[in-house]
C-alpha positions as CSV (number, residue, x, y, z in Angstrom):
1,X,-40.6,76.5,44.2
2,X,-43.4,74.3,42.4
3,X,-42.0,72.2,40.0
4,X,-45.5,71.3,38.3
5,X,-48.7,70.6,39.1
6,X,-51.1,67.8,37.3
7,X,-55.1,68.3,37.4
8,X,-57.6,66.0,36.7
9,X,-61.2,66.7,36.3
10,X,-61.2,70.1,38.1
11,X,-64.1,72.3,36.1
12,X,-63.5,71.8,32.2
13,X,-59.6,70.8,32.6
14,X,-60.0,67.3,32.2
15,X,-56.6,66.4,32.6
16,X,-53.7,68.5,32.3
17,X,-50.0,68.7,33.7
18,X,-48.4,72.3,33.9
19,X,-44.6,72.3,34.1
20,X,-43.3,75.8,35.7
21,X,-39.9,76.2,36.1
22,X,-38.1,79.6,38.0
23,X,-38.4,83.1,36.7
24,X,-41.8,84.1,35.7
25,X,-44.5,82.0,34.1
26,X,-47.4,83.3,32.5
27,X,-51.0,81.0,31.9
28,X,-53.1,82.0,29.0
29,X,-56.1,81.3,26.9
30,X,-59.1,82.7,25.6
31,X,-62.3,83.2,28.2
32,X,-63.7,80.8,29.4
33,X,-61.1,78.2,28.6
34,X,-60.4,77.8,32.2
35,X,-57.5,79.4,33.3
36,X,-58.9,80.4,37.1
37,X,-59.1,76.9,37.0
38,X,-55.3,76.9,37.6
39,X,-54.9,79.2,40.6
40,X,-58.2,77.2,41.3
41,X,-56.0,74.2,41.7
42,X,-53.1,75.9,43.3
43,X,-55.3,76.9,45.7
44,X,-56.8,73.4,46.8
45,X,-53.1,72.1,46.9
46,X,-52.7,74.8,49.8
47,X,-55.5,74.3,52.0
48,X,-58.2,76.2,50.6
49,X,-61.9,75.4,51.0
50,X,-62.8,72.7,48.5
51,X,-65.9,73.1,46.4
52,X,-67.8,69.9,45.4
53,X,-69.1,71.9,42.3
54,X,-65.7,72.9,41.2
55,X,-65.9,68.5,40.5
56,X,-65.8,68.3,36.1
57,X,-69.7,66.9,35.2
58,X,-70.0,63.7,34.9
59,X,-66.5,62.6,37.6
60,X,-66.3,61.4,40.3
61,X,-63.9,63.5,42.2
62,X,-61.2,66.4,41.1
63,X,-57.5,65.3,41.9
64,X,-54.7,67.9,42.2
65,X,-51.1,67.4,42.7
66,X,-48.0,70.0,43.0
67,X,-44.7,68.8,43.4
68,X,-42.7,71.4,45.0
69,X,-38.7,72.0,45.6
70,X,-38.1,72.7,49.3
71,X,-34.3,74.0,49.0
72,X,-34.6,77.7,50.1
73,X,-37.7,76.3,52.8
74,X,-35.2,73.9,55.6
75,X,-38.4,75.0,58.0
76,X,-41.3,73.5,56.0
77,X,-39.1,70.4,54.9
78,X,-38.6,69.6,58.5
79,X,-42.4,70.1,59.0
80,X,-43.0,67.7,56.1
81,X,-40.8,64.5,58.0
82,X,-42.8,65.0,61.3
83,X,-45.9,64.9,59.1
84,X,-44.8,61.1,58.2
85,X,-43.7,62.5,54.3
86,X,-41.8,60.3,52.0
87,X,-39.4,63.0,50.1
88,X,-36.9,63.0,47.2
89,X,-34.2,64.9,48.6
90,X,-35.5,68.2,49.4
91,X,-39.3,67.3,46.8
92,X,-42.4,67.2,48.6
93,X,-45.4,66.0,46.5
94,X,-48.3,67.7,47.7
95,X,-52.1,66.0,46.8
96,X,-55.4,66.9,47.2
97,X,-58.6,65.2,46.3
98,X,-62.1,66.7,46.2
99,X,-64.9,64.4,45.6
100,X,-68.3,65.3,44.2
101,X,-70.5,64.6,47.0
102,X,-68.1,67.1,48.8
103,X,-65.9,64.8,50.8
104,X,-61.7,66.1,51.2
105,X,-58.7,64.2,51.3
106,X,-54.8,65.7,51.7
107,X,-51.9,63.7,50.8
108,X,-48.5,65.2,52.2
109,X,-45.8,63.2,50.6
110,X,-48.0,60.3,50.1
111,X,-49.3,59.9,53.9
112,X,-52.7,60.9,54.4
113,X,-52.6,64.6,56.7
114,X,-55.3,67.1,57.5
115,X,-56.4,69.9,55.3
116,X,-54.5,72.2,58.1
117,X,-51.4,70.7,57.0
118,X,-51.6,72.4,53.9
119,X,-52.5,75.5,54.7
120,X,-49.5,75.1,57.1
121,X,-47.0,74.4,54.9
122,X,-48.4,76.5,52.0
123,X,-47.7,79.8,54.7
124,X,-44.1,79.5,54.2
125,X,-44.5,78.5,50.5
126,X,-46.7,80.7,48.1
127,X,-48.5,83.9,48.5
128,X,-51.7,83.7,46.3
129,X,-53.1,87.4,45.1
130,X,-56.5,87.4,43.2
131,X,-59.8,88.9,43.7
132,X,-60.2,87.7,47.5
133,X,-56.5,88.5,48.2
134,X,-57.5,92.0,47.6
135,X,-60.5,92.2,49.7
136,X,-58.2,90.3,52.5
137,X,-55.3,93.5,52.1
138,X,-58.2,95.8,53.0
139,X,-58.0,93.9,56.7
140,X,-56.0,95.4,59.4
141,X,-54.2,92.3,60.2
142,X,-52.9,91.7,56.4
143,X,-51.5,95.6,56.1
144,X,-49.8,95.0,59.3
145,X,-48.0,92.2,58.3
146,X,-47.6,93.6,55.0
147,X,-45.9,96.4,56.9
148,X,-44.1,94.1,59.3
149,X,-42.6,91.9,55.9
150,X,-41.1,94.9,54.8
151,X,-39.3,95.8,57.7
152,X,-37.1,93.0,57.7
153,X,-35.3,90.8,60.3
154,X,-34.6,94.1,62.7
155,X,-38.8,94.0,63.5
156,X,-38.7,90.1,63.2
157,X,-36.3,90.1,66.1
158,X,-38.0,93.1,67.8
159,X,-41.6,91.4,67.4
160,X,-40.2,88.1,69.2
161,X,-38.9,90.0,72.0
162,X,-41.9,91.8,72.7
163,X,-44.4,88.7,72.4
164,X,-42.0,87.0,75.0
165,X,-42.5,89.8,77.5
166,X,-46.4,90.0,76.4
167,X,-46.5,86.6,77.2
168,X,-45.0,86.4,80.6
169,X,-46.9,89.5,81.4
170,X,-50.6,88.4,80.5
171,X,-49.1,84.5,82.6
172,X,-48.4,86.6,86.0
173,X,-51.9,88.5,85.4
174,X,-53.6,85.5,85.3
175,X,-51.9,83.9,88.0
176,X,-53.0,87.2,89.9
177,X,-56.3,87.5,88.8
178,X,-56.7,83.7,89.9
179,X,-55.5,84.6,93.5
180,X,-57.6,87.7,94.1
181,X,-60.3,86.7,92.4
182,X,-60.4,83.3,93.6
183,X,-59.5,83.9,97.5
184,X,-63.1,83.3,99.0
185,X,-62.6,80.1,97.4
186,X,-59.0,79.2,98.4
187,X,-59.9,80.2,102.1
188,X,-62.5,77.7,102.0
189,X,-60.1,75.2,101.0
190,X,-58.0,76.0,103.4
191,X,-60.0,75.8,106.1
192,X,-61.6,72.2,104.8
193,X,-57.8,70.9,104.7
194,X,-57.0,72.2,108.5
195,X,-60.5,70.2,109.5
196,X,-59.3,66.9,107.7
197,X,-55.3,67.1,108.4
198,X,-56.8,68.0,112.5
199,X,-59.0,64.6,111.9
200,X,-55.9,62.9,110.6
201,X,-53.2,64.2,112.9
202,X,-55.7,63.3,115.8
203,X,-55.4,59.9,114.9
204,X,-52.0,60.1,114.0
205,X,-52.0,56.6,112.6
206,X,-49.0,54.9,111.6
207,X,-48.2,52.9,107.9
208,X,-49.8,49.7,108.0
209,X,-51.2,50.1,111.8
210,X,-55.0,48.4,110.1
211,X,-53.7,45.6,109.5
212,X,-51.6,45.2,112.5
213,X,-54.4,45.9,114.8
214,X,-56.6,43.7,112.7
215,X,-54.4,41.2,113.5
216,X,-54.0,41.8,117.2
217,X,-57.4,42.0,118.1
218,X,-57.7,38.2,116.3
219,X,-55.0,37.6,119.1
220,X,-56.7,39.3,121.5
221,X,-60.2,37.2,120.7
222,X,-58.5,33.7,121.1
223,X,-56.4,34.9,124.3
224,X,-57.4,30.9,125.8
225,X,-57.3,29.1,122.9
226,X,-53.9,30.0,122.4
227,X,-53.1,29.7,126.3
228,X,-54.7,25.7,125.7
229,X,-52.8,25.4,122.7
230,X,-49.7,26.6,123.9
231,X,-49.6,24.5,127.1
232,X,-50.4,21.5,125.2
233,X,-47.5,22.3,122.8
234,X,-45.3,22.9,125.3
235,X,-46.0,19.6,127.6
236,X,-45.2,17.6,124.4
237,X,-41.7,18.9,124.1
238,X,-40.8,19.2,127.6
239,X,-43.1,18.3,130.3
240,X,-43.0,19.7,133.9
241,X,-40.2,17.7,136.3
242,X,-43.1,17.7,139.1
243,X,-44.4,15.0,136.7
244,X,-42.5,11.8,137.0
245,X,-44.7,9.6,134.9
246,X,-44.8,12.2,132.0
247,X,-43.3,11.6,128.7
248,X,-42.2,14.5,126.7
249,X,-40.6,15.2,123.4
250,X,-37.0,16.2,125.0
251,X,-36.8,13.5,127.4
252,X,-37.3,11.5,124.9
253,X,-34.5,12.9,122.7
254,X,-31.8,13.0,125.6
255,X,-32.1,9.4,126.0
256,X,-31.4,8.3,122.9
257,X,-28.8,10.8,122.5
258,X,-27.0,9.4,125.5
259,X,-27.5,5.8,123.9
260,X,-26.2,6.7,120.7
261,X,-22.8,8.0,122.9
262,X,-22.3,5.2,124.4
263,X,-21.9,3.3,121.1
264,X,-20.4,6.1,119.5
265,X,-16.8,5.5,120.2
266,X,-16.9,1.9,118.7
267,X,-18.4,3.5,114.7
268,X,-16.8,6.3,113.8
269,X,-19.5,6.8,111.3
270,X,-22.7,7.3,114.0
271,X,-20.8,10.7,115.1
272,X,-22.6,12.5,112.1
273,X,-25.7,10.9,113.9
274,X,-25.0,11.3,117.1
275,X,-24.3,15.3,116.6
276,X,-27.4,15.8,114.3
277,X,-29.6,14.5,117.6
278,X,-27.4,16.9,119.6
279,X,-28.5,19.5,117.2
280,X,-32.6,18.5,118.0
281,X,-32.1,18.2,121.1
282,X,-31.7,21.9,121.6
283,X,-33.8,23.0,118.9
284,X,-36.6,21.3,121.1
285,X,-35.7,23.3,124.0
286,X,-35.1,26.5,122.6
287,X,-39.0,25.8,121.3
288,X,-40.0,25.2,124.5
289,X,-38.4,28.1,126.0
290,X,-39.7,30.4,122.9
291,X,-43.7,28.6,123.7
292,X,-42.9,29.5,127.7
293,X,-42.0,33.0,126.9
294,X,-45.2,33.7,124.5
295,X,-47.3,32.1,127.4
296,X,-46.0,34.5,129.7
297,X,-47.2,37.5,127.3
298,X,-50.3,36.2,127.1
299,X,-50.5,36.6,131.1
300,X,-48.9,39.7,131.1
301,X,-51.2,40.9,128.7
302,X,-48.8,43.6,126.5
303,X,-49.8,45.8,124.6
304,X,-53.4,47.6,124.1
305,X,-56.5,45.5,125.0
306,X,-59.2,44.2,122.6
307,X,-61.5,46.9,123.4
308,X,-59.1,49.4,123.1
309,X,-57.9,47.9,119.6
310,X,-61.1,48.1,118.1
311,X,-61.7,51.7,119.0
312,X,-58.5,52.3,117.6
313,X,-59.3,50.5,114.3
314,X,-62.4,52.3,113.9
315,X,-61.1,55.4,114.4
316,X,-58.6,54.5,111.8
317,X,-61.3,52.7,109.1
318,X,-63.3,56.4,109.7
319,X,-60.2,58.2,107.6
320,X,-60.1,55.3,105.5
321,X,-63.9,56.1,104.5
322,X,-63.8,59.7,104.4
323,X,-59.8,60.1,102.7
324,X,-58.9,57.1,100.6
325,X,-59.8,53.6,100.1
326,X,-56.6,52.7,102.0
327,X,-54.5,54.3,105.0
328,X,-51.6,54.6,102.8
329,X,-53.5,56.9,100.7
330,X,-54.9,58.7,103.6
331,X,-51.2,59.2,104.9
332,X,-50.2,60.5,101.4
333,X,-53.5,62.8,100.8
334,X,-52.2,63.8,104.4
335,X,-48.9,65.0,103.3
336,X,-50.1,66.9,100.1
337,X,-52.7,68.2,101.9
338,X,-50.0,69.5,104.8
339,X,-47.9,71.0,101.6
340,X,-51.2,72.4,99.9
341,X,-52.1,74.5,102.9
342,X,-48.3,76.0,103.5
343,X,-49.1,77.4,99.5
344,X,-52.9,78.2,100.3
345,X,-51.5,80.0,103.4
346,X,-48.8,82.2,101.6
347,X,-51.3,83.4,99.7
348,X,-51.3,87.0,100.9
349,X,-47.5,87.4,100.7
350,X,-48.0,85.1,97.0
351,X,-49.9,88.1,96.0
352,X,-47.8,91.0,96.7
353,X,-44.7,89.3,95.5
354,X,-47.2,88.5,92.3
355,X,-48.4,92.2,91.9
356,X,-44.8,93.5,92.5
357,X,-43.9,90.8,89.5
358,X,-46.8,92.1,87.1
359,X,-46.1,95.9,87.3
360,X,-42.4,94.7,86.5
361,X,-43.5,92.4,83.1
362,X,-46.1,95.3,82.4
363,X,-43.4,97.8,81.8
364,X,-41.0,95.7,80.4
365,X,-44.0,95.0,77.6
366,X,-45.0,98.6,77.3
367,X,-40.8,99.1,77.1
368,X,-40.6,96.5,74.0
369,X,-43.6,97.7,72.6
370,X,-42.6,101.3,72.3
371,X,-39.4,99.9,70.5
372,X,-41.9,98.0,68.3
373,X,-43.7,100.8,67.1
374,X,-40.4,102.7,67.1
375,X,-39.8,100.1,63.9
376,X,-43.1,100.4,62.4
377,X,-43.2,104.1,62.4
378,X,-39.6,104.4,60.6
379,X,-40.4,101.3,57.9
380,X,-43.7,103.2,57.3
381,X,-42.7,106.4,56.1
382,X,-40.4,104.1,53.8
383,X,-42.7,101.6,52.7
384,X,-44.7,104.5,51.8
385,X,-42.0,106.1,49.5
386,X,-40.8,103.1,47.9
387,X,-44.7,101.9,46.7
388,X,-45.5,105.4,45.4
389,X,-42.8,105.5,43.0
390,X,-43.7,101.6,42.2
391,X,-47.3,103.5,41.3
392,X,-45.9,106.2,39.6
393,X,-44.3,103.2,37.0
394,X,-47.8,102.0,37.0
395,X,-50.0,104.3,35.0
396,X,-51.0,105.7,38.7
397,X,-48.4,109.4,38.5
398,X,-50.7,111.2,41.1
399,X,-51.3,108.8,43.6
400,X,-49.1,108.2,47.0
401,X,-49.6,105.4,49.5
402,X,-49.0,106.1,53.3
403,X,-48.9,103.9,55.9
404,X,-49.9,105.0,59.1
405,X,-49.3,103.9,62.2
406,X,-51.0,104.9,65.5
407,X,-49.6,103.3,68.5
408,X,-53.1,103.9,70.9
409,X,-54.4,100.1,71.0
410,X,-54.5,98.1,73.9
411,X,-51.5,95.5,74.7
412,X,-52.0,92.4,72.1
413,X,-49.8,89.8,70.6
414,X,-48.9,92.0,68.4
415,X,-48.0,95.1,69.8
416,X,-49.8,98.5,70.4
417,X,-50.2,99.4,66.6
418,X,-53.1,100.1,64.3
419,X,-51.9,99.8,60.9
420,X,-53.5,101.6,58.1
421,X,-52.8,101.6,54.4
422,X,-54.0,104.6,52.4
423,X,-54.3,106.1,49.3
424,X,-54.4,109.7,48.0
425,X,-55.1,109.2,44.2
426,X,-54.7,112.8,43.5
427,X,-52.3,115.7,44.9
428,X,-54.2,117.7,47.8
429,X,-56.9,115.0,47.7
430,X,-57.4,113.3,51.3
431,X,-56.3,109.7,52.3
432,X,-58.4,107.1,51.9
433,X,-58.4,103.8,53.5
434,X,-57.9,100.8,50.6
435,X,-61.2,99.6,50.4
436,X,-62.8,103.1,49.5
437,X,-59.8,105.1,47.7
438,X,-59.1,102.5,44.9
439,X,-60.8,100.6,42.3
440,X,-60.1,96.5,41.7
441,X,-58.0,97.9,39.1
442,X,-55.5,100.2,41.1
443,X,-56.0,97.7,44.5
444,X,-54.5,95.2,41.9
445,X,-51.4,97.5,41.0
446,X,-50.8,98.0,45.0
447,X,-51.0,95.0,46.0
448,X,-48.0,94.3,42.8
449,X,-46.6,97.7,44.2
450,X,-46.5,96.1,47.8
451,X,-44.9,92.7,47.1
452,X,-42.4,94.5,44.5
453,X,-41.0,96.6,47.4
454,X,-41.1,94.0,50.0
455,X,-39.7,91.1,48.2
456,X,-36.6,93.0,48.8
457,X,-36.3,92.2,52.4
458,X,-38.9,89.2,52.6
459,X,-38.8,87.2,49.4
460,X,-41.6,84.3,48.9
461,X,-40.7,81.2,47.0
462,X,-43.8,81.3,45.0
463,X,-46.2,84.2,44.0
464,X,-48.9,83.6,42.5
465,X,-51.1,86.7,40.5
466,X,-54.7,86.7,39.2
467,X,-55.0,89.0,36.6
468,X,-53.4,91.7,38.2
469,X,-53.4,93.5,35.3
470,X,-57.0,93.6,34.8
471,X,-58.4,97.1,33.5
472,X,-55.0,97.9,32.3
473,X,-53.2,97.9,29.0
474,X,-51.1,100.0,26.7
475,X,-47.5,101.3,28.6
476,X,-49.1,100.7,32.1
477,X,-49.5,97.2,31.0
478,X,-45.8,97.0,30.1
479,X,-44.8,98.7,33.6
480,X,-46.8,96.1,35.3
481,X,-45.2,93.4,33.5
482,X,-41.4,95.1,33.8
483,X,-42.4,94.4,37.6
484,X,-43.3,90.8,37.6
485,X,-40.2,90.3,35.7
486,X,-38.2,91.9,38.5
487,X,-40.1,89.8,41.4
488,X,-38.9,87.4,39.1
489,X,-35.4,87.7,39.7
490,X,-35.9,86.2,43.2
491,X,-38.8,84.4,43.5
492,X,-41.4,81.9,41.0
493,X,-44.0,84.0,39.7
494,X,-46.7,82.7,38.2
495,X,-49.1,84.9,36.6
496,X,-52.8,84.1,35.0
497,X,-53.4,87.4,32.8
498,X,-55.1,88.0,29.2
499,X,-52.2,91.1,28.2
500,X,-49.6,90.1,25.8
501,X,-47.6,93.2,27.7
502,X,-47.0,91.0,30.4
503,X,-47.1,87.7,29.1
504,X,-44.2,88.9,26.5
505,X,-42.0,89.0,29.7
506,X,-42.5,85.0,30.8
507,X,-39.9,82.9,30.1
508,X,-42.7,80.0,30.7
509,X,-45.5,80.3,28.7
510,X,-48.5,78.0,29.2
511,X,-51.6,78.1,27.0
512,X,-54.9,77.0,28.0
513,X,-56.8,75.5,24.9
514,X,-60.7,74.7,25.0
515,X,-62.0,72.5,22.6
516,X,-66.1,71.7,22.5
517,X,-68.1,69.1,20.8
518,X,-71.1,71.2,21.1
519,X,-72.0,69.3,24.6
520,X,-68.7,68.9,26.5
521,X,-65.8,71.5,27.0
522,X,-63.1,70.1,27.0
523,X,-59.9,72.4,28.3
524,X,-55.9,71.3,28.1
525,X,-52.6,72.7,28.9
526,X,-50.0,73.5,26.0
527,X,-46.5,74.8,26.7
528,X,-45.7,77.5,23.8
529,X,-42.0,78.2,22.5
530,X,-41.2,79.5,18.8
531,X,-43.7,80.6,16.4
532,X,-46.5,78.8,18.6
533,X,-46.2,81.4,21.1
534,X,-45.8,84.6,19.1
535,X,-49.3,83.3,17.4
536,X,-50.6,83.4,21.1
537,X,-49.0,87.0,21.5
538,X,-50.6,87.8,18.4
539,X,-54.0,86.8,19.3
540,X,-54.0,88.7,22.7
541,X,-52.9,91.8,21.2
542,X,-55.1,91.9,18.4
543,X,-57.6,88.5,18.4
544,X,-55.9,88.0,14.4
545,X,-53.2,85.5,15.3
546,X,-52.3,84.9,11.1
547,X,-52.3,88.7,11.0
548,X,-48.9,89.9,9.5
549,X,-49.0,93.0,10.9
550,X,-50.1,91.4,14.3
551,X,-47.1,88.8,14.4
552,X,-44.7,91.8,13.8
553,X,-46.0,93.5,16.4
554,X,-45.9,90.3,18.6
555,X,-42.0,89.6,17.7
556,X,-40.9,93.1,17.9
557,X,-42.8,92.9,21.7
558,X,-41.2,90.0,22.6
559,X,-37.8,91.6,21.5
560,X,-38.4,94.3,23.2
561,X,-39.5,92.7,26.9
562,X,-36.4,90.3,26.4
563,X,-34.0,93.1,26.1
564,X,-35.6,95.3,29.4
565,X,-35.3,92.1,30.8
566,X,-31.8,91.3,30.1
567,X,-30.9,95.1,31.5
């Protein structure tokens, strides 16, 4: 529900806060004063295309703001939090600024949202009917969902189902399509991934093998330098016994080990001493042994030799270059590719699993969709009905709506139905689609006719009516009124309209006053109660608001709207 909405320097309102409250508010004034300027505003507030000219001369930029009650609406107030929107318990503020060189700006809850969001939230919010709301129920899509509304939760819960298995259906088909279409192409993969994996598993190398072939063939390149260096190292710490004259590292160690056990005995503190020489003593020959031992592999020469090392790196830096900057990359691309061509070659089995798949999602949609249209035909034939007799209340006796349904069309998202709305205006005279079997006038009256009826089973927050009664008057105007009251009963309704039949019926009446200087108009927002509001009756009914006769006639109205309304 809106609470209010403020407007500032939107056409001639130059600034001007409307407080609507439940039940059914009416906006009036005479023409010109600027009362489209409201639904105008509403409008901008829920997403609709901004218009720089709609800016007041001489401004800057046109500011609307709604603040709305989101108690009955859980689904848009949750919407509102992700969108980052500071709420008052369940209030949302709602903002929209127009500026005149044609810039937008949307305010959700104070933080700064796309125009999208609006329109978004707004969905779930108000239903707007003027002149372009009537052009849009001549679409198929609107009489559908017009249709689909009035059928309740049962289609709601039917529609779901089917768009699941339409869903699933047209994801297999594609999937299918992709495989059959596509197989000269996935062949051709697969035979580039059996060349490179062959290349790969030719080589066969192992993780890290580059660098440990890198490394050997630096071994393999200094074979003598490390045979000179070795020796050298190795005469140091123990020299050969055929050398009497030599000194070497361990002979050298033993004989001060034995020196220090000769004195040992007489200190008992050198025996920390005497077994940390022990201990160096064989670390030096263990070292020794350890050097003898690598000499001896250098003689034996282990291992692959430095020709056949470097072939084998090349071989290995050629997958490098061709499957990845590094070989554990080339091992990985390896074992995707390995798993790649398992799928690429289960293709043909893929495919008539796959088609076996689609033929059963096909007619499981077909299945839901039959039930779909099932629904549609039964809440047609009643929708039909219950509008007619809405009509009938509406200065329209001899007309009768039907609502066809022919369930021909391809598979789409929403079913297999064409939806048409017609009207006969006379007995025996033919159907006729909306857009050529009724004047603005009578469109105006089904459209009320249509939202009377489905409000039972889909009720809106917020409707909002254009002159809906426009080309009507008298008892029609009365009947049309009768209704708004009743859409009342569940919902906001607010109503721009220049009949005092219907406006007799608000329990919110706003007045739009223009006021001129000869240059400037000037229009603001009055709420009427009392006298102030009969003298408004007055005026619509008759244009001679100090009339006597025309304020009887304006209280008696009222009287007589208030009591229909009490019933």
């Amino acid at each position: 529900m809106i609470i209010d909405i403020t407007i500032s320097d939107l056409g001639v309102i130059s600034q001007a806060t409307l407080p609507l409250g439940p039940g059914l508010t009416v906006v009036t004034g005479e023409t010109g004063a600027g009362k489209t300027m409201v639904v105008t505003a509403l409008g901008l507030l829920l997403g609709a295309r901004a218009d720089s000219a709609r800016v007041r001369s001489g401004s800057q930029a046109s500011w609307v703001e709604g603040r709305f009650s989101l108690g009955a609406s859980p689904e848009v107030l949750a919407r509102a939090v992700d969108l980052g929107a500071a709420m008052d318990d369940d209030e949302l503020v709602l903002s929209r600024e127009v500026q005149a060189e044609g810039r937008s700006r949307a305010l959700v809850g104070g933080r700064s949202a796309p125009v999208s969001a609006l329109s978004e939230l707004a969905e779930e919010l108000v239903v707007i009917h003027g002149q372009s709301d009537q052009i849009r129920l001549k679409s198929e899509a609107a009489q559908r969902d017009a249709l689909d509304r009035f059928a309740g939760e049962g289609l709601k819960v039917a529609l779901a189902s089917y768009q699941e298995a339409f869903t699933r259906y047209k994801d297999l088909a594609h999937r299918l399509d992709e495989l059959t279409t596509k197989a000269e192409q996935r062949r051709s993969e697969a035979e580039e991934l059996r060349i490179a994996l062959a290349d790969i598993e030719a080589v066969s190398p192992e993780p890290g093998e580059d660098e440990v072939l890198k490394e050997s063939i630096t071994k393999l390149s200094n074979t003598e330098e490390l045979r000179t260096g070795i020796a050298q190292a190795k005469a140091a710490l123990s020299a050969d016994e055929s050398s009497m004259d030599a000194v070497d590292a361990s002979g050298l160690l033993e004989s001060a080990l034995r020196a220090l056990e000769r004195v040992a005995s007489f200190d008992s503190s050198l025996e920390g001493l005497r077994t940390q020489l022990a201990d160096a003593t064989y670390q030096v020959q263990e070292v020794s042994q350890a050097l003898s031992g690598y000499a001896a592999s250098l003689d034996t020469g282990s291992g692959l030799s430095l020709e056949d090392s470097h072939e084998r790196l090349a071989a290995i830096t050629g997958l490098i270059r061709k499957f990845g900057p590094t070989l554990a990359e080339v091992l990985t691309y390896s074992e995707e590719g390995s798993r790649r061509l398992l799928e690429l070659d289960r293709d043909e089995s893929t495919v008539d699993e796959l088609a076996r798949e689609v033929d059963s999602a096909l007619s499981t949609t077909r299945e839901r969709a039959a039930e779909l249209s099932a629904l549609r035909q039964a809440a047609a034939a009643d929708l039909g009905d219950k509008v007619t007799a809405e009509l009938s209340a509406l200065a329209m006796p001899t007309a009768t709506l039907h609502v066809r349904v022919e369930s021909d069309q391809p598979l789409s998202s929403h079913g297999v139905d064409h939806v048409t709305v017609l009207l006969s205006a006379h007995p025996g005279s033919d159907p006729l689609p909306l857009g050529k079997g009724a004047s603005g006038g009578e469109l105006s009256r089904v459209m009320l006719a249509l939202e009377v009826v489905i409000a039972g089973s889909d009720p809106v927050p917020t409707f909002v009516f254009d002159e809906v009664d426009a080309g009507v008057g008298g008892a029609s105007a009365l009947e049309i009124g009768r209704r708004l009251d009743r859409l009342a009963q569940t919902s906001q309704v607010i109503v721009v309209t220049h009949l005092a039949q219907v406006a007799a019926y608000a329990n919110n009446h706003l007045l739009v006053v223009k006021d001129t200087d000869g240059q400037v108009t000037t229009s603001s927002v009055a709420v009427l109660e009392g006298e102030e509001r009969v003298r408004e009756l007055a005026r619509m009914l008759g244009g001679m608001e100090d009339s006597h006769t025309a304020l009887s006639h304006a209280r008696e109205l009222l009287e007589q709207t208030h009591s229909v309304s009490r019933r």
